[in-house]
C-alpha positions as CSV (number, residue, x, y, z in Angstrom):
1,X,-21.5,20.8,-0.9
2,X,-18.3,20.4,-3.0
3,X,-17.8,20.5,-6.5
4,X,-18.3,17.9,-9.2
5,X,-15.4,17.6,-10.8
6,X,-16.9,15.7,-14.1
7,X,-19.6,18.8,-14.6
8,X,-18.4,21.4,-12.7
9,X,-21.3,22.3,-10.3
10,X,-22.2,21.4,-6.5
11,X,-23.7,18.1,-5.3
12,X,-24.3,16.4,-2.2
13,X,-23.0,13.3,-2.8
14,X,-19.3,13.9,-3.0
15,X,-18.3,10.9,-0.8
16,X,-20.2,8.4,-3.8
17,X,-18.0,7.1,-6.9
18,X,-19.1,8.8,-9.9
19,X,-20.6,7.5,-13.4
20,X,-18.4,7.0,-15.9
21,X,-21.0,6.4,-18.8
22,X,-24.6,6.0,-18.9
23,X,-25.7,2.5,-21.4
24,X,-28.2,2.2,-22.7
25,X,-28.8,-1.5,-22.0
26,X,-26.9,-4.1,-20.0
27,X,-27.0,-7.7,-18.8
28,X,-28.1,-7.6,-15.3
29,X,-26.8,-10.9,-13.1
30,X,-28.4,-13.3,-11.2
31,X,-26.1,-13.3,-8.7
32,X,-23.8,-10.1,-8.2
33,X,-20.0,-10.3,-7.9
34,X,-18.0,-8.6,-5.2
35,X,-15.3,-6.6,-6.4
36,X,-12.4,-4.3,-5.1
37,X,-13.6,-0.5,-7.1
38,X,-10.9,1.9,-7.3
39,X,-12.5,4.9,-8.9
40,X,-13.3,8.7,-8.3
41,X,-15.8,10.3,-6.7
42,X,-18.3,13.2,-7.3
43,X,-15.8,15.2,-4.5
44,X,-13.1,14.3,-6.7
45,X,-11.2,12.1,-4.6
46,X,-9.5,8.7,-5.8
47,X,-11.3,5.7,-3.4
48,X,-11.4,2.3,-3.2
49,X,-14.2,0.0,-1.9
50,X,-15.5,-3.4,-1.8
51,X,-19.1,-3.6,-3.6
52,X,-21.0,-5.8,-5.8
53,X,-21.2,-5.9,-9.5
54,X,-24.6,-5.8,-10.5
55,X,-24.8,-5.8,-14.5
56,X,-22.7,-5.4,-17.0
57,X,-22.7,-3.4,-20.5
58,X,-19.4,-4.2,-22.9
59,X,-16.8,-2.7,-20.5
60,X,-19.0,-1.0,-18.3
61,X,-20.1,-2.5,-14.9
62,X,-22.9,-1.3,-12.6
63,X,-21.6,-1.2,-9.4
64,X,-23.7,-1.0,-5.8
65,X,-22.1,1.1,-3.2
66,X,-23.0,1.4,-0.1
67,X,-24.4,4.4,0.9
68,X,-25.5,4.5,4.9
69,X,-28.3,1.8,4.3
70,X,-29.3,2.7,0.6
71,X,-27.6,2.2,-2.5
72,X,-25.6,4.0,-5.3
73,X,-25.4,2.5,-8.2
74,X,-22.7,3.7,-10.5
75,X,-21.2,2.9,-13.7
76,X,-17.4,2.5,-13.8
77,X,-15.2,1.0,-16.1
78,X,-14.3,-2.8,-16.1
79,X,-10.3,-1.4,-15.6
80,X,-11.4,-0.1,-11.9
81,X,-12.7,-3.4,-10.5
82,X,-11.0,-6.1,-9.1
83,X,-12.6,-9.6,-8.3
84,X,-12.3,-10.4,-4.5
C-alpha cells in the first residue's frame, strides 16, 4: 500500500494516474485518440504513458490506461496529453 497523495489515505493502485475531476457528463468518441499522458499517480509519482483518449468533458479527457489486461480510466487534464 502507499499513500494517496490527493486524499491522504492507502490504496492499491499507486502505479495508476490519478483523477483529476470527476464530470458529470462528457462526449464519448467513436474512435479514441492515442496520446502521450504525463500526469501523477495515486503513489504520487510524476509518469508518462501512451494511452487512448476516450471522451472528453470541456478540458477534461478520459484517459484508458493500461492496467495488466484491464483498464483504468482516469480523468486528467487536456494540459497533460500530448497527440502521438
Amino acid at each position: 500500500m502507499s499513500l494517496n497523495p490527493l486524499h491522504g489515505r492507502p490504496v492499491a493502485h499507486a502505479h495508476l494516474l490519478a483523477h483529476q475531476a470527476s464530470p458529470l457528463s462528457c462526449v464519448v468518441f467513436d474512435v479514441p485518440l492515442r496520446a502521450r499522458v504525463t500526469a501523477q499517480t495515486y503513489g504520487g509519482d510524476v509518469v508518462t504513458v501512451v494511452a487512448d483518449v476516450v471522451a472528453r468533458s470541456g478540458e477534461w479527457l478520459c484517459v484508458a490506461q493500461d492496467d495488466n489486461g484491464s483498464t483504468w480510466n482516469v480523468w486528467v487534464h487536456k494540459a497533460c496529453c500530448e497527440p502521438v
